[in-house]
C-alpha positions in Angstrom: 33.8 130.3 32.9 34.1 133.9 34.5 30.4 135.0 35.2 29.1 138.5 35.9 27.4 139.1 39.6 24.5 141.0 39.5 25.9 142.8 42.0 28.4 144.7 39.6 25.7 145.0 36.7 21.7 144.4 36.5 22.2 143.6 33.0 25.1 140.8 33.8 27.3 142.3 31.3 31.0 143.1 32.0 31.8 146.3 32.5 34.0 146.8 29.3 33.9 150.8 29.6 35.1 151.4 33.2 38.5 152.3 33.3 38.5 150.7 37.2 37.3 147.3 35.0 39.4 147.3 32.1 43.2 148.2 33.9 45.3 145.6 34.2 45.5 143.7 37.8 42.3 145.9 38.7 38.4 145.7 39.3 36.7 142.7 36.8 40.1 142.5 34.3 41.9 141.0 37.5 39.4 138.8 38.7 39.5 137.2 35.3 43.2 136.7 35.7 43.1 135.1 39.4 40.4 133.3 38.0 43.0 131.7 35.3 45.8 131.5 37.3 43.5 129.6 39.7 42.5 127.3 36.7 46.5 127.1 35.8 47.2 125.8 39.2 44.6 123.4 40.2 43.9 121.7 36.5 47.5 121.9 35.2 47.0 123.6 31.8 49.0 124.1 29.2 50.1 127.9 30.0 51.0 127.6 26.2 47.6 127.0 24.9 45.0 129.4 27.0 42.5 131.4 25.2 39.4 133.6 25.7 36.5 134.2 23.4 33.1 136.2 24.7 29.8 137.7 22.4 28.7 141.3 23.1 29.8 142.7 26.3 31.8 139.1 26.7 33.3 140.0 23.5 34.1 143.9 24.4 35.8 142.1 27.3 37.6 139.7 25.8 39.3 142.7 23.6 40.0 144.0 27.6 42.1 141.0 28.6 43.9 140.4 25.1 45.2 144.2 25.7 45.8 144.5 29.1 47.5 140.7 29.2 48.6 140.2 26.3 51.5 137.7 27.5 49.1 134.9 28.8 46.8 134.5 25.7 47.9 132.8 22.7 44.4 133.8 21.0 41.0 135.5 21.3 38.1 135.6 19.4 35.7 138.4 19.3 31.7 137.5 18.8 30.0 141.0 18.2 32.2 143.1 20.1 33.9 146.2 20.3 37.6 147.0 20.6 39.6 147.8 23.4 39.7 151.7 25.4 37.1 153.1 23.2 34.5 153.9 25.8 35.8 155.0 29.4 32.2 155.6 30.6 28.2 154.8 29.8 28.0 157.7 26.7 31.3 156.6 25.0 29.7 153.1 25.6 26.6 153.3 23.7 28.2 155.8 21.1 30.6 152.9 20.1 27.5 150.5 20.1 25.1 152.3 17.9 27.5 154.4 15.8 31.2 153.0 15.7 33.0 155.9 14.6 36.1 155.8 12.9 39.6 156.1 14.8 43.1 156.4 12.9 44.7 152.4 13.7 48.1 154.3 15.1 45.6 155.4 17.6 43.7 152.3 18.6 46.9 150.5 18.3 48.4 152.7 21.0 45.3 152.3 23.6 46.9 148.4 23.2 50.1 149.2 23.1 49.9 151.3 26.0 47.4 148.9 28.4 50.7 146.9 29.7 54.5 146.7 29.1 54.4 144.0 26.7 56.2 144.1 23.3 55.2 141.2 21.9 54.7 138.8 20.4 50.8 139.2 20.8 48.0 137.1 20.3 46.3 136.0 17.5 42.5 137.0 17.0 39.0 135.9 15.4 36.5 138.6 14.9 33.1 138.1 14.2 30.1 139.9 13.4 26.4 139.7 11.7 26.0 142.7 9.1 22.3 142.4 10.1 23.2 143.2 14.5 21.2 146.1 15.6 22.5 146.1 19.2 26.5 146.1 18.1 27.5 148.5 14.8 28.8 146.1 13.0 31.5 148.7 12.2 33.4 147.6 15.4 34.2 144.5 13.5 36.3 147.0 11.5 38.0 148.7 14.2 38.9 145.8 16.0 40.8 144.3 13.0 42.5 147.8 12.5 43.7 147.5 16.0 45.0 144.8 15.9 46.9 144.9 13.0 48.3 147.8 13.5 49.4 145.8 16.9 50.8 142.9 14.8 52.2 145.7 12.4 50.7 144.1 9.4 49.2 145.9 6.1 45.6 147.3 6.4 44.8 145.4 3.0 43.3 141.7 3.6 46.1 139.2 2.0 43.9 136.8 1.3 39.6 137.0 0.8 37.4 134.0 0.4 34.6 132.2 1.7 33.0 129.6 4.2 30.4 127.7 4.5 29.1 130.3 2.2 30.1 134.3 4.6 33.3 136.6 3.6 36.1 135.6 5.7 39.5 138.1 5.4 42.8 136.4 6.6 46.0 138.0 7.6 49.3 136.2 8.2 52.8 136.8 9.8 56.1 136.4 9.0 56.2 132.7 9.5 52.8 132.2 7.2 51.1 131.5 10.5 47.4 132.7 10.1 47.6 135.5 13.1 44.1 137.6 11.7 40.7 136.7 10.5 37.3 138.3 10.3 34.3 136.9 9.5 31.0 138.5 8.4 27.8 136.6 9.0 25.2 138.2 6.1 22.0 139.4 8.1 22.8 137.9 11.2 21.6 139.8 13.9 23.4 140.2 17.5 24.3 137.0 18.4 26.6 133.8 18.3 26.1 132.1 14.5 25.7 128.6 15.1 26.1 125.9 12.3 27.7 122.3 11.0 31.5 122.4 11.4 34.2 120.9 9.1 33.6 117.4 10.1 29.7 117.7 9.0 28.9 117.8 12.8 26.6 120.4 14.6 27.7 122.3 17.2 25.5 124.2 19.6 22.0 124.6 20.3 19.6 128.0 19.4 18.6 130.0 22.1 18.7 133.6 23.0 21.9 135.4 20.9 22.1 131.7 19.6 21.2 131.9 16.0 21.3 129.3 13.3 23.5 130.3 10.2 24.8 127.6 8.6 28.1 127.7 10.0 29.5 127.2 13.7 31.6 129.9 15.1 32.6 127.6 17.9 34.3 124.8 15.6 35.8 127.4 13.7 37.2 129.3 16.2 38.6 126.1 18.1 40.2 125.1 14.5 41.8 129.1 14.4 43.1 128.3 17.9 44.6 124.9 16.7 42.5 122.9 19.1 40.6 120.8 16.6 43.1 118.4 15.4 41.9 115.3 17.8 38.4 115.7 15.9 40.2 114.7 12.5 42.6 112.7 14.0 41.3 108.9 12.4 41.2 106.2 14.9 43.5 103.6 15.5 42.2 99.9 15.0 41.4 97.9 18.1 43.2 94.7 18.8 41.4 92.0 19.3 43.4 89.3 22.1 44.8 86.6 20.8 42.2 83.7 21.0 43.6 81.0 23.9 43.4 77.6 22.6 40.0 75.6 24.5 41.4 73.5 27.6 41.0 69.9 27.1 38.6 68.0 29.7 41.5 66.5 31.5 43.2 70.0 32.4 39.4 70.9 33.2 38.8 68.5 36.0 42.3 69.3 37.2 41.3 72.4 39.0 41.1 73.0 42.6 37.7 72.3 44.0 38.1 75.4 45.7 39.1 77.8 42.6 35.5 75.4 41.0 33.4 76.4 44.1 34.8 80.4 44.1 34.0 80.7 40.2 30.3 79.5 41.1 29.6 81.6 44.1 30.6 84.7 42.1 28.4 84.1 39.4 25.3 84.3 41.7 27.0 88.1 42.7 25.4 90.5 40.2 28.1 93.3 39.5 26.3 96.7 39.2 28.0 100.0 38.2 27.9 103.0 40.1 25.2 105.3 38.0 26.5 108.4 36.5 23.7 111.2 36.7 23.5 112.3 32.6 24.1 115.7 32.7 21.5 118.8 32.2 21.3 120.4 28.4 22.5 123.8 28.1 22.8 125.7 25.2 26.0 126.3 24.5 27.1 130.1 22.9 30.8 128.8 22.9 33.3 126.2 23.0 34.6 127.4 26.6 31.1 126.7 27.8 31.1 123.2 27.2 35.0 122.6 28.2 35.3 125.0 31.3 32.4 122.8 33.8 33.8 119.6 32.7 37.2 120.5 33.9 35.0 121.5 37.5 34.4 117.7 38.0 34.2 116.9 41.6 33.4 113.8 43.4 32.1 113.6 46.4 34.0 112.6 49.7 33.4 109.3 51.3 33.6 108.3 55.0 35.4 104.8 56.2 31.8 104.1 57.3 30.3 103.8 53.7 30.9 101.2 51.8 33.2 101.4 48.6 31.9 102.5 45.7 33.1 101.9 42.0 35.0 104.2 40.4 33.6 107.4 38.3 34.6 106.7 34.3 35.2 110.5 33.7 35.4 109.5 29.8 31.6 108.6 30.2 30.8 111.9 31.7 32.4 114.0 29.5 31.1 112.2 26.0 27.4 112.6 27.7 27.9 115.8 28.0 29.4 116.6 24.9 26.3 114.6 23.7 23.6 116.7 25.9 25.4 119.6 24.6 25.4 119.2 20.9 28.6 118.6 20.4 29.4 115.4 19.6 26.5 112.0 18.5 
């Protein structure tokens, strides 16, 4: 999960106004990318299926990489953000946070349009915003939808309004019916990540700072926007029990080797431990990325012919534990 260094800003935001930040193959827009393409190459992802969601500054710079590489996302989601080339230093910056004024969507459309040579087809997005956030207008929640449909091409009016888990949700869809546009608005939420029960009457997250309990879990339904929540629902397929062997009769008992009798007795004095698998540490978790990203960072560590073998890590353990530490699954 691409981290800011201190180094670039005391705060730890991304620098989401700097033009040397937000250009495509430059400054902290390009380090995400290697950092993708690194991920591409050494985990083998699917290069259809790679998305990006951030809150705040996360979120102002996820609207950075949708624009400027539009070809390798198939989705974003927006927590609390701003749109893309409204701010190209500090003022602009903290006049989009606090006021949000209103730009024609030709022209917000074009800052896209013009961030790369891609013509399409673009990805989809998931905005969300708490009418209540003091730190983030949400008015940017607006512009962003306007840019992007004006992007997509599609009609300023929402074609369809309804609800969840009790907040206003606006969808837009594309030719092909596909769901390419929604917008959420959490009523007085403040600046932060809403966290909640998904679909599947599980909860999903922990609170903590820009973690706020609202009754409904951004992260689920996100994943289920990006089409990544099917394996949840997905009931599961009845065990087979072996066929029972039929009991041996004494006389094919006493036919066994004295050796194979002997072996069978020695190993039951052997007790068989398992390797231990550290649990892993809590975290709270803003996103779904967080909780995927460090479990796809498994490494185990190197042994020398000296040391003795060891059993083998059950990688299914480790990532249900911390699924489990995390919040995400009981």
């Amino acid at each position: 999960m691409p981290q800011q260094q201190p180094f670039n800003n005391a705060n730890g935001c991304f620098n989401w106004f700097n033009r040397e930040d937000t250009t495509r193959d430059r400054g902290e827009a390009g380090s995400i990318r290697q950092m993708i393409a690194r991920a591409v190459k050494d985990i083998g992802i699917d290069r259809e299926r790679i998305f990006v969601t951030g809150l705040s500054a996360g979120g102002a710079m996820t609207s950075v990489m949708l624009a400027t590489y539009p070809e390798i996302f198939a989705g974003g989601a927006v927590i609390a953000g701003l749109p893309f080339g409204v701010a190209t230093n500090m003022r602009e910056a903290l006049s989009g946070m606090f006021q949000s004024p209103s730009r024609p969507a030709s022209e917000l459309g074009d800052l896209v349009r013009n961030a790369s040579t891609h013509k399409g087809p673009w990805p989809k997005l998931s905005v969300w915003h708490g009418s209540a956030d003091r730190t983030v207008n949400p008015a940017n929640a607006n512009e962003i939808v306007k840019q992007w449909l004006d992007v997509h091409q599609l009609p300023a009016a929402p074609m369809s309004e309804g609800t969840v888990n009790g907040y206003p949700r606006q969808v837009w869809w594309n030719a092909e019916g596909e769901t390419t546009i929604e917008s959420y608005t959490i009523t007085d939420m403040a600046h932060g990540t809403p966290l909640g029960i998904g679909d599947n009457d599980k909860r999903y997250g922990t609170e903590g700072a820009f973690l706020i309990e609202a009754g409904i879990s951004s992260s689920y339904q996100i994943a289920n926007f990006f089409g990544l929540t099917e394996w949840i629902r997905r009931p599961r397929e009845p065990v087979k029990q072996p066929a029972r062997q039929p009991a041996k009769s004494s006389a094919e008992q006493a036919a066994k080797p004295a050796a194979a009798v002997a072996a069978k007795k020695v190993a039951k004095k052997i007790p068989v431990v398992a390797a231990p698998v550290p649990a892993p540490t809590p975290v709270s978790v803003p996103d779904l990325a967080q909780v995927l990203w460090p479990l796809t960072t498994l490494n185990r560590p190197a042994t020398t012919s000296q040391e003795p073998k060891r059993r083998g890590i059950d990688v299914g353990s480790v990532i249900t534990r911390a699924l489990t530490a995390a919040g995400l699954m009981k």
